[in-house]
N, C-alpha and C positions, 0 to 999 in steps of 0.2 A: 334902385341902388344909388346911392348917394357919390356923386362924383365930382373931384375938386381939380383942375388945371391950375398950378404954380411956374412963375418965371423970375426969378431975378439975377441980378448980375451978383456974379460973385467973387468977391473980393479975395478968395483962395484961388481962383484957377482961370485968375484975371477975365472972364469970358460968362455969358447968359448960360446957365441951367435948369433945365426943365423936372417936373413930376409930376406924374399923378396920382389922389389920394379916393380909394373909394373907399363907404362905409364910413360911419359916425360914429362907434363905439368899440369896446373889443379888444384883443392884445394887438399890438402895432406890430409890422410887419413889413420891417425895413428889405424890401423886394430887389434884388441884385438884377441887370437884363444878363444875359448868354453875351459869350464873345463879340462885338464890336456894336450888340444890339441897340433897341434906343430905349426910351422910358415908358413907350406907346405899345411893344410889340408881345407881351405876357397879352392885355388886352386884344391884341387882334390877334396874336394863338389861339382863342379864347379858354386861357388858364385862368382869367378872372371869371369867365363866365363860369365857368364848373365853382367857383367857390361864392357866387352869388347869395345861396341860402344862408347859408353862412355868414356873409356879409349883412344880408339883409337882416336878420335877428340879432347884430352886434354884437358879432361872437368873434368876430374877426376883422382888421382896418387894414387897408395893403396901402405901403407909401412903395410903389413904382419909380424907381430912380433913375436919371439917365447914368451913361459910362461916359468915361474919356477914354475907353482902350485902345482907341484908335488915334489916341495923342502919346501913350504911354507905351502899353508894350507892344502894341502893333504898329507903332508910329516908324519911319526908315530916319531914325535918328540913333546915336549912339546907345548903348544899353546902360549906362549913368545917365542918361538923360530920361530915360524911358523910365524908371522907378524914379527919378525925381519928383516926375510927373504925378506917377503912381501917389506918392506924397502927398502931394497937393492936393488931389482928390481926397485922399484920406480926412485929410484937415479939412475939406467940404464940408464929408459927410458930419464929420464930429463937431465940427462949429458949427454948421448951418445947418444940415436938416436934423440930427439927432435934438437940435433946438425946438425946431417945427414941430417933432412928432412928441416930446416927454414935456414941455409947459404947457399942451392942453390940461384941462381941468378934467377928462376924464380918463387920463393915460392911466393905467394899467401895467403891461409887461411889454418887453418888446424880444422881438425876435427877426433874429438875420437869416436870410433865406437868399437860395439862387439858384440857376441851373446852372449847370456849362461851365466856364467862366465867371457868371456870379456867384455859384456854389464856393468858388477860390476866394471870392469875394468876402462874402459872409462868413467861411469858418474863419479867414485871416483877421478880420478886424472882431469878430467875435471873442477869440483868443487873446487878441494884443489888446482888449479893454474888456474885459469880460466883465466889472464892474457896470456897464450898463447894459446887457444881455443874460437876459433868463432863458433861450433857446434856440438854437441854431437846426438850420436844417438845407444840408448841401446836396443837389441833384445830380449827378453827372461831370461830378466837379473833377478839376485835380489841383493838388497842393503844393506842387513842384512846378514852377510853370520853366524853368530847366532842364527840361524832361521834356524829352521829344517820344513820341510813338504814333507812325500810320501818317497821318495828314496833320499832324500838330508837331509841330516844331520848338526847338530851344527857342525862346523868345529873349534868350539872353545871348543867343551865339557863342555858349562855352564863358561870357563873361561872368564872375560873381563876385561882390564885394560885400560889404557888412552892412548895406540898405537890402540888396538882394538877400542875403541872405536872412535876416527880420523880419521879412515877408514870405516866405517860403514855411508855411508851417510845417513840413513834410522834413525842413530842416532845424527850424530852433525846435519842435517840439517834444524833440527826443533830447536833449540838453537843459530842458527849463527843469531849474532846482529852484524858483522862488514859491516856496511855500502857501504866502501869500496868493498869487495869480494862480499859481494851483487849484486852491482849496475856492477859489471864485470860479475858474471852469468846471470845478465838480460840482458847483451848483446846476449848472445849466442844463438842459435838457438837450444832447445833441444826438441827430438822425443825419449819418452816411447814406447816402441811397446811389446804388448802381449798378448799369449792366455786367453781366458777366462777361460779355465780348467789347465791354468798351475800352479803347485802347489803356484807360491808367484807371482799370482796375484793381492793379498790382499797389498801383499809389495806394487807391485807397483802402487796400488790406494793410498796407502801411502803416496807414495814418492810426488805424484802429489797432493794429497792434501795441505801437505806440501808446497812444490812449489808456488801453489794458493796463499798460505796464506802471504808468501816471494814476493807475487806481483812482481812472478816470468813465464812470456811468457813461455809455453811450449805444443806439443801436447800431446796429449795421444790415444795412438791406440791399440785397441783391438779387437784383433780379433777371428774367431769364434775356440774353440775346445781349444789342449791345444799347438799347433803349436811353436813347440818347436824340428824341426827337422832340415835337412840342406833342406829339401824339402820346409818348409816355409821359411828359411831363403833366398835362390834363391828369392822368390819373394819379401822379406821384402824390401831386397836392394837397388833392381830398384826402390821401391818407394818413400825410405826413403834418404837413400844414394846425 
């Protein structure tokens, strides 16, 4: 299996970011890590390893990205500061590696993926540029990160302004009337996956209600318990993936 180590400083988020790319051909597979993870640790779950064949026959390329969640919403800085952050990153992804991965010569499709956390990841910038996304696919995700349940917390502390709010797909998504962005996420191929006992379940019957209503194409998979480990994630993959 083909494996690439990238580093360079980045001029969005002032500071060195890391990834990793395995596989040489295939739809890309802009890879979110779980809550405060890094860009190494899908790999030593082994969540890459279960999609090895796969990889190996170029039927699939994973770009592993690191997080700054632990600059942004998990940071003990204000909650304007914390989506500023959130920002920056965004503007990472879409000026520097969305570069990386769509000027190869043999790019293909791309699709955002995550668990946990990266799942929030991937359906949010999926949604707010759907223009470069033909498929998303969120694991264990939730879409209000405003929402507290169990051991997850408001990460905004009751704050919200109109950055939080833009980022909450759980909130613009039931208000988007632009036709345009619409009729681009109906192209997409999107897969909800999640436990029945995981705390924002409820989110994501949400989300998909929503979706319904946007006569918006989507599965939704639920599964038994609250499967919200790297043990269900190994199998999420192969199926979803």
């Amino acid at each position: 299996m083909t494996r690439k180590y990238y580093k360079w400083f980045s001029p969005s988020l002032y500071r060195h970011m890391e990834l990793l790319v395995f596989g040489h051909s295939g739809p890309s597979v802009l890879f979110f890590p779980t809550r405060t993870a890094r860009f190494y640790d899908y790999e030593n779950w082994k969540i890459v390893h279960v999609l090895q064949d796969k990889i190996d026959k170029g039927l699939l390329q994973l770009f592993c990205v690191d997080s700054v969640d632990a600059e942004s919403f998990y940071a003990h800085v204000p909650p304007a500061d914390k989506i500023a952050r959130h920002l920056q990153y965004e503007r990472y992804i879409l000026q520097e590696v969305l570069p990386l991965i769509m000027f190869r010569t043999n790019f293909t499709k791309l699709i955002a993926a995550g668990c946990s956390l990266g799942g929030y990841h991937a359906v949010n910038i999926a949604f707010k540029y759907p223009e470069f996304f033909n498929k998303v696919v969120a694991m264990s995700a939730r879409f209000d990160l405003t929402l507290s349940a169990n051991t997850f917390p408001d990460l905004f502390n009751g704050y919200i302004d109109e950055n939080i709010y833009y980022n909450m797909p759980s909130m613009y998504m039931p208000n988007l009337t632009d036709n345009t962005v619409l009729d681009q996420i109906r192209k997409q191929t999107i897969s909800l996956v999640v436990g029945r006992e995981d705390p924002f379940y409820d989110n994501n019957k949400h989300l998909s209600a929503v979706l319904t209503t946007k006569n918006i194409s989507h599965s939704f998979f639920i599964w038994d318990d609250e499967a919200h480990r790297p043990y269900h994630w190994r199998k999420m993959v192969q199926l979803y993936l």
